[in-house]
N, C-alpha and C positions, 0 to 999 in steps of 0.2 A: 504494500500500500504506500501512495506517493505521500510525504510527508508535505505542508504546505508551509512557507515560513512568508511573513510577511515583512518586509525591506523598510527602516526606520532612519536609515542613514547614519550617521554621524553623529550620535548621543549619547551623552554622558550614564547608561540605562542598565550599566551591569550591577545588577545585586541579590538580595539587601543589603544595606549597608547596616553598620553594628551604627549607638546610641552611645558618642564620649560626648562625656563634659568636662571640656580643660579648664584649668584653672592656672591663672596668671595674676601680676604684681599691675598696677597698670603704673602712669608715670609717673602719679602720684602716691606708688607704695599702697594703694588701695586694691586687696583681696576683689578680685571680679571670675566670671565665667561667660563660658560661651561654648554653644553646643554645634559639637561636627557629626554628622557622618562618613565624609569622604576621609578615611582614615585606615589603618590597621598595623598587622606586625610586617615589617619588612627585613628582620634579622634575627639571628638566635645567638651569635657568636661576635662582637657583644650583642645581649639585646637589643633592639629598637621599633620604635612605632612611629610611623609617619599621621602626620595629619596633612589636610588640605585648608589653606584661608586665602580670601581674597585679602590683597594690600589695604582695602576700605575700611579694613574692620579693626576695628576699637583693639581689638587683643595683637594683632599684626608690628606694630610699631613696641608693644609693650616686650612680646616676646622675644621681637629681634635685641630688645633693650637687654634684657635680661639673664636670656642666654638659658631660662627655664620655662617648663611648664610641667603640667600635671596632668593623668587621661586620668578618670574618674569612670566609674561603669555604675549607673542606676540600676535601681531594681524595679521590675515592674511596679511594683505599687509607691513608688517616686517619679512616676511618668509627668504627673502635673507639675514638680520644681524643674525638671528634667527639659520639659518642652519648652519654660519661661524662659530659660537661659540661652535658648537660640529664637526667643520671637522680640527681642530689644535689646537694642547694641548697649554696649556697656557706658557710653559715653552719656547716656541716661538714666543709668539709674546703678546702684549698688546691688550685685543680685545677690550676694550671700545673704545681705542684709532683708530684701524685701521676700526671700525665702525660708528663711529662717535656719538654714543650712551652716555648717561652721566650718568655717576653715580652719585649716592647720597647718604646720611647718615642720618639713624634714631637714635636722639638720644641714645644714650650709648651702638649702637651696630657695631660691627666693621665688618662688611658686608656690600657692595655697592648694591643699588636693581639701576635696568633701569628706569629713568626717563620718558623716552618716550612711555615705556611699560606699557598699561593700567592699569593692575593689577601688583601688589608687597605683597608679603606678607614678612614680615623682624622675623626673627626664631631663639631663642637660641637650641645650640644641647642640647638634652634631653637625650640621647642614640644612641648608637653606636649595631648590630647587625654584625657580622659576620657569612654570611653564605655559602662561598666559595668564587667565582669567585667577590663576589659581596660584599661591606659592606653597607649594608641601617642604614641610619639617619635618627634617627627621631626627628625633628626641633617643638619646641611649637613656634607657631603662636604670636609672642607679638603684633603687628600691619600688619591692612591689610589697604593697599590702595591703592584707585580706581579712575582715572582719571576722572573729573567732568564730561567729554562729552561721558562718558561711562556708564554712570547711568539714571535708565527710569526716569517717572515722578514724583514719590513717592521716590527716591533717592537712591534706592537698585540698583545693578550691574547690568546692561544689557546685559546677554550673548552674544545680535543681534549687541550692540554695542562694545562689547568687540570681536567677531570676530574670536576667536581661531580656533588652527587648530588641528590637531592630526596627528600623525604618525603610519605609517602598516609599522612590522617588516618584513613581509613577500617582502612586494613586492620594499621597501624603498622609499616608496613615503608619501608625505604629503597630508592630505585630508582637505576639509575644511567641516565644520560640516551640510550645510545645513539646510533644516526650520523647521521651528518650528513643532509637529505632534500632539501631545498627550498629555493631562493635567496626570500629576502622581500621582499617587494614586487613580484614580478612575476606577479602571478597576471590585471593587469586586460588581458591580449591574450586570454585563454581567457572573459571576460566583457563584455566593449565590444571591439566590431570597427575602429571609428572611433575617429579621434583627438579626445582633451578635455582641455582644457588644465589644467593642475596646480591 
């Protein structure tokens, strides 16, 4: 059966994307946020995470200042502080403040991560990319931390209990990720019969 695809051109349309909220100093030493999805991991060795900002934006100028930032991961049921922090540039308003969210400080980096936010990962800039509309950061990973009641029984992160959500650019809505399906990497006994070595 012929499969049918339909031609969209040249769009920014592959996802979902994942739900950070970064947190930055702005130039007045004032704790703010701002929400990306155009974002993820781009390194393991050293860690790092890229994000995506246009130059227009409130956190842009602060970040390059600073040399920090912070990825923050909500949990489903902080979707409402979650969404504030990318629907009003920071240049109006204080959002930790008008959220009620707290910031905090890992030593020796001038970037506030969310308190209440299960996960924080706290990032020196690494690199700067300019690639038009967009300039992507990419942040090494110095410390990652995980909220105790977010962690299985063996002390590693619990996705089930960390709860994120994701964002569809298409339709602008927030999804939450559903259960669990499929162990990974085990799919090559259902496609090579024989043994091949690693």
């Amino acid at each position: 059966m012929e499969i049918l695809k339909k031609s969209f051109g040249a769009k920014p349309l592959t996802g979902p994307f994942p739900v950070y909220i970064i947190g930055y100093n702005d130039d007045q030493e004032i704790p703010n946020l701002v929400a990306v999805s155009w974002a993820g991991m781009v390194c393991s060795e050293p860690p790092c995470v890229s994000i995506s900002l246009r130059k227009i934006r409130h956190s842009y100028l602060s970040i390059m200042k600073n040399r920090a930032f912070t990825v923050n991961v909500p949990s489903l049921n902080q979707i409402d502080s979650a969404d504030f922090t990318g629907s009003i540039s920071g240049k109006k308003c204080k959002k930790f403040d008008l959220t009620g969210l707290s910031p905090k400080y890992f030593d020796g980096y001038n970037a506030p991560f969310v308190d209440e936010y299960p996960v924080n990962a706290i990032c020196q800039l690494m690199h700067t990319i300019d690639l038009g509309t967009h300039t992507v950061f990419i942040g090494e990973i110095k410390e990652y931390l995980v909220n105790e009641n977010a962690l299985d029984d063996s002390g590693k992160p619990d996705i089930e209990k960390v709860n994120p959500f994701i964002y569809d650019i298409n339709s602008r809505h927030y999804y939450s990720l559903g259960e669990k399906k499929s162990l990974a990497y085990n799919s090559k006994k259902i496609f090579i019969k024989e043994d091949i070595d690693e």
